[in-house]
C-alpha positions as CSV (number, residue, x, y, z in Angstrom):
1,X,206.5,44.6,73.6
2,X,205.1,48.0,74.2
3,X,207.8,50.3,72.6
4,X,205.4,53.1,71.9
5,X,203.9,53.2,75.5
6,X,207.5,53.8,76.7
7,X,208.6,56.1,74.3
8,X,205.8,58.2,74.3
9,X,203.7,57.6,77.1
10,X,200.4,57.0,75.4
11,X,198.6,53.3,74.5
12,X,197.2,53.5,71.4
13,X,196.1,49.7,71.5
14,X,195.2,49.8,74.9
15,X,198.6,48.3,76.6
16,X,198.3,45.4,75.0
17,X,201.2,45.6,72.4
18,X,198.8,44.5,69.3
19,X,199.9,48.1,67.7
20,X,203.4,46.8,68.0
21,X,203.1,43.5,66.8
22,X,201.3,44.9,63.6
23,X,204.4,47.6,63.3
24,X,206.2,44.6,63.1
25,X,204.7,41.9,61.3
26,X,203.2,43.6,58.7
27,X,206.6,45.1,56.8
28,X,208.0,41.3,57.4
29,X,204.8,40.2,55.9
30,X,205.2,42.7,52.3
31,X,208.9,41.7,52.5
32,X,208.5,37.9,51.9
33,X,206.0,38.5,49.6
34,X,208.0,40.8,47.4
35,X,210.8,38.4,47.7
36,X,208.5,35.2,46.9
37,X,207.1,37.0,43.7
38,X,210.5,37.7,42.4
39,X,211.7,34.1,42.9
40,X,208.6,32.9,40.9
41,X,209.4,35.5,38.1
42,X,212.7,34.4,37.9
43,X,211.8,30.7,37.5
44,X,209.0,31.7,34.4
């Protein structure tokens, strides 16, 4: 998973993809949150 490597031709993390992983993981991370707090708002 080095998108940003290919697309731009520079490694930021180093070639190891870590940078991508984070590009990924972090908005899926916020996204359950978000919908996990408005579930428990819902219930209350």
């Amino acid at each position: 998973m080095n998108f940003i490597e290919e697309l731009f031709g520079w490694a930021p993390d180093g070639g190891t993809g870590s940078l991508e992983w984070m590009i990924l993981l972090i908005p899926l991370a916020v996204a359950l949150l978000v919908a996990r707090k408005r579930r428990w708002h819902r219930r209350g």
